[in-house]
C-alpha positions as CSV (number, residue, x, y, z in Angstrom):
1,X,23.8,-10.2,-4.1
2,X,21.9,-13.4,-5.2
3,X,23.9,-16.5,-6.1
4,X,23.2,-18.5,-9.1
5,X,22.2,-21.1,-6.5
6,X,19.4,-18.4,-4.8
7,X,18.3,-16.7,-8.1
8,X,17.1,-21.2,-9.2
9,X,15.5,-21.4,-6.0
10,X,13.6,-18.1,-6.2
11,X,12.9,-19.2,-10.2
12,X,11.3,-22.8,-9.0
13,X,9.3,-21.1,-6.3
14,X,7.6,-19.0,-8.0
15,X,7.2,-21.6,-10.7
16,X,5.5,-23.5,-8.6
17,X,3.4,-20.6,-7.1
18,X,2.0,-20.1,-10.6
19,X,1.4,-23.9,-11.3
20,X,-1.2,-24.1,-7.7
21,X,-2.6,-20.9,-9.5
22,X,-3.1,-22.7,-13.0
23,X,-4.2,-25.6,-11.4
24,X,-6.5,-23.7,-9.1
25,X,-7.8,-22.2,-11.8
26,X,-8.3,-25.2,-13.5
27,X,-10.6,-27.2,-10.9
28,X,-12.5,-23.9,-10.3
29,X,-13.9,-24.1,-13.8
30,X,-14.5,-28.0,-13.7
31,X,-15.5,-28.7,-10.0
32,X,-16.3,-25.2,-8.8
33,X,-15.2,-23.5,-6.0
34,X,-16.9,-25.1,-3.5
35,X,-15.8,-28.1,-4.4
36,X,-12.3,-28.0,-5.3
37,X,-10.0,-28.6,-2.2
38,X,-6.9,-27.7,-1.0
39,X,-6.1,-30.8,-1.3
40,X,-7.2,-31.8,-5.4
41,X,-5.2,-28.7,-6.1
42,X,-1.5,-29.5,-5.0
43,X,-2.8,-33.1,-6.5
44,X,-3.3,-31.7,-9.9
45,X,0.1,-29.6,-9.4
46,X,1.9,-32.8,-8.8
47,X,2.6,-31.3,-5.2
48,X,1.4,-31.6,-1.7
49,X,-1.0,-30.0,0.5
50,X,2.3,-28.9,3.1
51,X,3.9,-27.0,-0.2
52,X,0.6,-25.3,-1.0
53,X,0.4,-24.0,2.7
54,X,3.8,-22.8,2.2
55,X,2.8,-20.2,-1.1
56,X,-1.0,-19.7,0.6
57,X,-2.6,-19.3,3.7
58,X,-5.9,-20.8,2.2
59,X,-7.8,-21.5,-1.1
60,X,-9.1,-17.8,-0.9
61,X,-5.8,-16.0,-0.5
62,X,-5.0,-18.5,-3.6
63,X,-8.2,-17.1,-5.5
64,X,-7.3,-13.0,-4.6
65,X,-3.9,-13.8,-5.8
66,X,-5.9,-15.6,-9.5
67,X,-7.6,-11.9,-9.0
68,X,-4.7,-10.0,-9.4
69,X,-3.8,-11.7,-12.2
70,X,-6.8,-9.8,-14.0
71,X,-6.1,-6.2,-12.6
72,X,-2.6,-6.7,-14.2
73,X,-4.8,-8.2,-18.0
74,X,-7.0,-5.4,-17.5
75,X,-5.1,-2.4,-16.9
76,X,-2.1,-3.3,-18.9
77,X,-3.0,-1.8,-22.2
78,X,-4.9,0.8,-20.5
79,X,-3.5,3.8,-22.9
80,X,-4.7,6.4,-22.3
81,X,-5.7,5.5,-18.5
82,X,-9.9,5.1,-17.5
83,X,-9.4,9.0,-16.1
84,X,-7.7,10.4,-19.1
85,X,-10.7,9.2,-21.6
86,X,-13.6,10.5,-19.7
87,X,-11.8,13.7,-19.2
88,X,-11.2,14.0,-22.6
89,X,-15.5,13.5,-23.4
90,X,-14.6,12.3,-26.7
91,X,-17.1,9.3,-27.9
92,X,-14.4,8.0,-29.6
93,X,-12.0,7.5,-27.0
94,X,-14.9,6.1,-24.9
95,X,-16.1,3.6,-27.3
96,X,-12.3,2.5,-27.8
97,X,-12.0,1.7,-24.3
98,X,-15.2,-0.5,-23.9
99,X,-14.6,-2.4,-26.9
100,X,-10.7,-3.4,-25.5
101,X,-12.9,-4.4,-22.5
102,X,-15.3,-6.0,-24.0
103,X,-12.1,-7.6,-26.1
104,X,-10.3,-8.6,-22.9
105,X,-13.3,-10.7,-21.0
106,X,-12.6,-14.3,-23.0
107,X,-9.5,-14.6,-21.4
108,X,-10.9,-13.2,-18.0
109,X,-13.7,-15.1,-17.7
110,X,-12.7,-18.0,-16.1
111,X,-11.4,-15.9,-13.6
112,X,-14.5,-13.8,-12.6
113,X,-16.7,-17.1,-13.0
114,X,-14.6,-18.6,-9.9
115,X,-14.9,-15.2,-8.5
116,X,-18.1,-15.0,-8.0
117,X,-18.6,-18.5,-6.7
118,X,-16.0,-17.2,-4.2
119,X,-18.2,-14.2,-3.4
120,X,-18.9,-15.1,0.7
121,X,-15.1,-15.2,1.0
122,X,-13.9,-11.9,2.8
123,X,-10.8,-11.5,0.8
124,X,-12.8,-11.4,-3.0
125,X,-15.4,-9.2,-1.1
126,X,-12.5,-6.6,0.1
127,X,-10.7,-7.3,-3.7
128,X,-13.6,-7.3,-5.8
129,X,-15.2,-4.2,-4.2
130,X,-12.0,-2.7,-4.3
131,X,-12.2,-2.6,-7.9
132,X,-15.3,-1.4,-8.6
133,X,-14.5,1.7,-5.7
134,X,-11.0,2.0,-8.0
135,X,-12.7,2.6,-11.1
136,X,-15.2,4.9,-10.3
137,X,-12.9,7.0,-8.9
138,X,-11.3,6.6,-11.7
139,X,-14.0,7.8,-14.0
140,X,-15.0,10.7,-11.4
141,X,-11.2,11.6,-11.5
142,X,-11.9,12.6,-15.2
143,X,-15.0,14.1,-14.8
144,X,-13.6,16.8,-11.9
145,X,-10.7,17.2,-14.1
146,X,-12.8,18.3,-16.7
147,X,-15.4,20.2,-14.6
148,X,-18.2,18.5,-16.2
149,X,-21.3,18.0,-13.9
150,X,-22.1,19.6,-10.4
151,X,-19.5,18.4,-8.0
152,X,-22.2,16.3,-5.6
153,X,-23.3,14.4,-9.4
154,X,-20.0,13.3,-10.2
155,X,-19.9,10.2,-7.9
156,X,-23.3,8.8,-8.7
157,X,-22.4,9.1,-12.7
158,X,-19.4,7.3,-12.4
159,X,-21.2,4.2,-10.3
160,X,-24.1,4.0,-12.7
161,X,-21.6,4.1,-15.8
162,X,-19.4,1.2,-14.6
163,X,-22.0,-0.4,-13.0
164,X,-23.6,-0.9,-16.4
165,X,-20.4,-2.2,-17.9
166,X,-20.1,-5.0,-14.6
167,X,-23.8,-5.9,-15.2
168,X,-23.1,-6.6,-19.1
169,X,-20.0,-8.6,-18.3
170,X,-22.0,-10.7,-15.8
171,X,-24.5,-11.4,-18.4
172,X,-21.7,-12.4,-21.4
173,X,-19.9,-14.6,-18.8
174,X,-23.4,-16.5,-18.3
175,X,-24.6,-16.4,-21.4
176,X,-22.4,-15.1,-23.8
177,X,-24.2,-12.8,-27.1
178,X,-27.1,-14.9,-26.6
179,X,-29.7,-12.3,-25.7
180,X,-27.7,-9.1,-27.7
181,X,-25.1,-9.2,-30.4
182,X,-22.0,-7.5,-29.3
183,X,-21.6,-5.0,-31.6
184,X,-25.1,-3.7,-30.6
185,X,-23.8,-3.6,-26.8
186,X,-20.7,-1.6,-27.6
187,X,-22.8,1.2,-29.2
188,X,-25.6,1.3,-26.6
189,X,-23.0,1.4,-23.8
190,X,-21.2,3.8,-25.3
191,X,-24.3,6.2,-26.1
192,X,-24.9,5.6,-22.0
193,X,-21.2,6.2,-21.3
194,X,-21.5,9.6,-23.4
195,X,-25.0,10.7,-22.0
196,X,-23.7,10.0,-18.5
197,X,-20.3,10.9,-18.6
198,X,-19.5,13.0,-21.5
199,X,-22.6,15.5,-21.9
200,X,-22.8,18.9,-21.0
201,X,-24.5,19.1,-17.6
């Protein structure tokens, strides 16, 4: 049973385990990842570089853990699930979950931005990859549910549909509507989503 004295210390710990990642976070988006050190971070956390070492093993495990943060944003409000929309086929149901994505990549931004300056790090290679190989299976999940498409198709429809989405998210975090407005991008990744995902074979 935890004491009143054991529940404080468990409360500060992890208040200061989500201050390195807030201040990590931080100096990502002003200094990059490159730059930022191990060191500027428990500076900006008011801490030291022994207390960081004692929540992280390095400034990559502290960037996966920042990554986690946005496969808890992301799948949240995730009702129905990636797999229960593209089994359904309905365009309506599809368009509804690329718009709360679309919706959700403000406040995920500065996370993926970091991200991908972080990309030669092993651990947001295994994590980031492991996303993408998450949600196709997803979306191939729904397809086999539904039967829709030859069995040996399913795999390759699913990586070109959510490969789209990644690309357009790359191009919003870099340059936001500047090329397409958004309301245009919705609809032409949703007719994609349908033709791909949603048509009769």
């Amino acid at each position: 049973m935890l004491t009143p004295v054991s529940t404080l210390r468990a409360a500060q710990k992890r208040m200061t385990y989500d201050l390195f990642l807030d201040k990590g976070l931080e100096l990502f988006g002003q200094k990059g990842y490159a730059a930022t050190t191990v060191d500027d971070i428990a500076s900006a956390a008011g801490s030291t570089r022994t207390t960081f070492y004692l929540h992280f093993a390095s400034k990559a495990e502290l960037m996966s853990a920042l990554l986690q943060r946005v496969d808890t944003i992301l799948t949240a409000a995730d009702d129905p699930s990636l797999t229960e929309v593209v089994e359904s086929g309905s365009p309506e149901l599809i368009r509804t979950w690329l718009d709360r994505k679309m919706t959700q990549w403000d406040e995920i931004k500065p996370y993926l931005v970091a991200s991908y300056q972080a990309a030669h790090e092993p651990a947001v290679i295994e994590q980031t990859e492991g996303w993408f190989q998450s949600a196709t299976s997803d979306i191939e999940k729904g397809l086999e549910r539904a039967g829709r498409f030859p069995a040996d198709r399913r795999r390759m429809r699913s990586i070109l549909a959510f490969g789209q989405l990644e690309y357009v998210s790359r191009r919003y975090f870099a340059v936001g509507w500047a090329t397409v407005d958004r309301a245009t991008a919705l609809e032409e990744l949703t007719d994609s989503w349908c033709h791909l995902l949603a048509a009769a074979s």
